[in-house]
N, C-alpha and C positions, 0 to 999 in steps of 0.2 A: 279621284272625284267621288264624293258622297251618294247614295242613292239618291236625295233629295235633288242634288244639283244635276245629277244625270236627266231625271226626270223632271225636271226644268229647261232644260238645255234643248228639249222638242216640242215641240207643239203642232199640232194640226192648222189649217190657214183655210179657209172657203173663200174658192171666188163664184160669186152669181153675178151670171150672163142673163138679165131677165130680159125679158120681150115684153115692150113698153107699149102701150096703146093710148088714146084721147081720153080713156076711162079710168081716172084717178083712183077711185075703189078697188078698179078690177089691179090696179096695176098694187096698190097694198095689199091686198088680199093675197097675189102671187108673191110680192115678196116673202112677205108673214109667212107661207107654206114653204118655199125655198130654205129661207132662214133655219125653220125646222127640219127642214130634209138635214142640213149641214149639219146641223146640231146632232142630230141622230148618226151620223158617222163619225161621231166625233170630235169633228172641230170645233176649236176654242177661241177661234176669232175669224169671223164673217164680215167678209169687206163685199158690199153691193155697188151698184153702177150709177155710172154720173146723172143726173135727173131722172132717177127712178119711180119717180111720181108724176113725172112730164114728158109729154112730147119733146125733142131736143129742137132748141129754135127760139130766136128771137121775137116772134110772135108769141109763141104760146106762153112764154114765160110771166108776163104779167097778170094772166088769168089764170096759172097754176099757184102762183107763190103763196105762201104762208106765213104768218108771224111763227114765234119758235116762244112757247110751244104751242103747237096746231095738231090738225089731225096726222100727217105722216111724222113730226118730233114722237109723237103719244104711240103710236102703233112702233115707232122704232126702238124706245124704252120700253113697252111692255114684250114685244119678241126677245131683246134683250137679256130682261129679267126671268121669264118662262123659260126661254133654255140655255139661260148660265153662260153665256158667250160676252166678249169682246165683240160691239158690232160697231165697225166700222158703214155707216149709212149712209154710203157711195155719196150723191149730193140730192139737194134738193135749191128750186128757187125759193130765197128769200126775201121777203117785204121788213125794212124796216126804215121808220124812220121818212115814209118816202121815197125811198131809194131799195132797187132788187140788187142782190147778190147771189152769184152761185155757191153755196154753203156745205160740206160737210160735217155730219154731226158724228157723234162717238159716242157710245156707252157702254158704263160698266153692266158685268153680270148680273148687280142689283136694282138693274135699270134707271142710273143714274146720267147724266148729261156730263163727259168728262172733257168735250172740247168742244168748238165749232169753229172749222177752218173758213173763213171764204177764199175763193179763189184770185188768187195775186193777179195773174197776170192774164189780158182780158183777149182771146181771140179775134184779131184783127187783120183779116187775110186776105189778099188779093192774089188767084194763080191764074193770070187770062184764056179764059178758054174751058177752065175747070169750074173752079170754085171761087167766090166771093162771100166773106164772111163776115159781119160785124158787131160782136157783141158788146161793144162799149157803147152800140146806141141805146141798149135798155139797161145794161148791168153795171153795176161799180164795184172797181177793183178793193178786195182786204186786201191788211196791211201789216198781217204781220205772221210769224212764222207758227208751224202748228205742231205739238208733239205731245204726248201719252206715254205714260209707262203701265206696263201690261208685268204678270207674275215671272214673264221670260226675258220679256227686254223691250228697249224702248222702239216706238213707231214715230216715223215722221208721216207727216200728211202732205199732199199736193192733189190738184187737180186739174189733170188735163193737159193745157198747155202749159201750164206750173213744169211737167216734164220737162220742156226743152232748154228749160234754164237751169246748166250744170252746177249755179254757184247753191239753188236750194238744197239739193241734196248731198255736197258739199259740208254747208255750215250744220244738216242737220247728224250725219258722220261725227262731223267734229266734237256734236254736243251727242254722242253717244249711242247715235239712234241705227239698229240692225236691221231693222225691215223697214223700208217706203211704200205706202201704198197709195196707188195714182188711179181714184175712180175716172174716166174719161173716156172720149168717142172720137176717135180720130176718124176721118172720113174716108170715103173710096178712095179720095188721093194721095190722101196722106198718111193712109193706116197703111196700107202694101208698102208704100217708101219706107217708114219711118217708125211705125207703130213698135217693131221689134227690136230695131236697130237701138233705138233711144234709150229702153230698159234695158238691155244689155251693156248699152255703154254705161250707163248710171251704177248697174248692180257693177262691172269690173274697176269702173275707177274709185270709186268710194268703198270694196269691199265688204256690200251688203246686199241682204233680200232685196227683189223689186217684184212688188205685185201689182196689174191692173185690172180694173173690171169696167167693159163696156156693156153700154145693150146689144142684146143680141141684135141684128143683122134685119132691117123691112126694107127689103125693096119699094114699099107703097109710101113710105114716109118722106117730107120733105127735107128730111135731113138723113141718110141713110149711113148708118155708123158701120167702119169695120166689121166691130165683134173682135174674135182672137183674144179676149181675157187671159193675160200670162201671166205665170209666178217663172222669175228668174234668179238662180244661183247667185252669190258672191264671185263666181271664177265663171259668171257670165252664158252659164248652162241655162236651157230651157228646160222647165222641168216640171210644167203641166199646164195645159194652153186650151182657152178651147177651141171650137168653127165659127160659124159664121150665127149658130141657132141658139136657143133658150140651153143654157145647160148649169150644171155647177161642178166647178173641175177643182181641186184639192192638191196640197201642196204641205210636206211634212216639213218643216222647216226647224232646221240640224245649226246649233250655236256655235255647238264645238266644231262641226265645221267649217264654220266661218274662221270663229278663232285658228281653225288649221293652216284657211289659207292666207289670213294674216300674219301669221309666223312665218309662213313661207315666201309671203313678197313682202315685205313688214315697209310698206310705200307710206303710212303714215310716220315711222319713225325717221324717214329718208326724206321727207319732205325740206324743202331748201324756204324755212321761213325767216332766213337774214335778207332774201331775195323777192320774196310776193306771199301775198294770204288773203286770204276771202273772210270779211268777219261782218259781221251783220252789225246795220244800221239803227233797227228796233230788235230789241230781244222778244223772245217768243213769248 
């Protein structure tokens, strides 16, 4: 392997756990400075947490949204382009059209707009006793798959409960993609269950990165999120997670080991596609 390809084959990864408040400003502002912390160790792609500009919640979503581009699109291209990074711009609500969507945005180093995913599949949950959820009373489902190529390799997008559905990151394996990253906030019930189980099954069966970023952790909020922001191995190791509070936890993410440990279970070459296969409906 060439020095170039060696040193392509790594890259640094930031996950920010921000701590979200009713104050839109206050809540860019913290990113913007997060952003820049990240950047300053280093890393070259900065994935942020799922409504980082909002309270999480079906109410507040219609008084935070934004057309694209707005004030948090503008502040997320220009942190962007100031420090050189892949940013991944966890989500934001969006107004368009009439109609809100939960949206993440992407941009390159030159602060340019290189995707914007909305979120497929819409949070609709009934646990008696726990939780009751219903986001398809203000939000509407995107429609179609989301993915990026970065100087190291390709990224699939999802968000949230986009996670629990194995055939996305599935198809997006198929179409070549090494890291997924899933901004989201699984809740007190469902982050302990499920929050780590779910990455770890996605990063072993597909043979790829899985990173998520939620907001940090308020007990005072009406919707109070896990936290636990994790980056997880291809061979389904945890391997930097954070608590329950504001942090930003980092994750060196190794190609060649991946490729390692595709040679060693080589499950895509082994696949029985005279027998079943998963292939998308709408291309991305």
């Amino acid at each position: 392997m060439s020095a170039l390809a060696r040193a392509m084959s790594k890259f640094r990864l930031a996950v920010v756990q921000l701590h979200v408040t009713n104050v839109k400003a206050d809540n860019l502002s913290r990113a913007q400075r997060l952003i820049q912390e990240a950047a300053g160790q280093g890393s070259q792609v900065v994935l942020l947490p799922v409504c980082f500009n909002s309270p999480y919640g079906t109410s507040f979503f219609p008084e935070y949204a934004e057309r694209i581009p707005g004030e948090s699109s503008r502040m997320l291209s220009e942190a962007a382009k100031e420090n050189k990074v892949y940013l991944v711009g966890g989500s934001i609500p969006e107004e368009d059209g009439g109609k809100l969507y939960n949206s993440c945005l992407v941009f390159s180093p030159d602060g340019e707009l290189m995707l914007k995913h909305r979120k497929i599949h819409l949070f609709d949950i009934d646990v008696p006793g726990k939780i009751c959820f219903q986001k398809s009373e203000t939000l509407s489902p995107g429609s179609s798959l989301s993915m990026f190529e970065t100087p190291f390799c390709k990224v699939g997008v999802g968000i949230c409960y986009d996670m629990r559905f194995a055939e996305l990151p599935q198809l997006y394996s198929q179409k070549g993609c090494q890291l997924l990253v899933y901004p989201g906030a699984f809740n007190m019930t469902t982050g302990p269950a499920h929050w780590e189980l779910l990455q770890r099954g996605r990063a072993v069966d597909n043979q790829v990165y899985v990173a998520t970023a939620s907001p940090a952790r308020d007990e005072a909020a009406s919707y109070v999120a896990w936290g636990h922001s994790t980056v997880v191995n291809p061979w389904g190791e945890v391997i930097s997670k954070a608590g329950s509070e504001e942090a930003v936890v980092y994750a060196d993410i190794d190609l060649q080991y991946l490729a390692d440990v595709r040679q060693k279970i080589p499950i895509t070459a082994q696949r029985r596609v005279d027998l079943y296969s998963v292939s998308a409906v709408c291309d991305a």
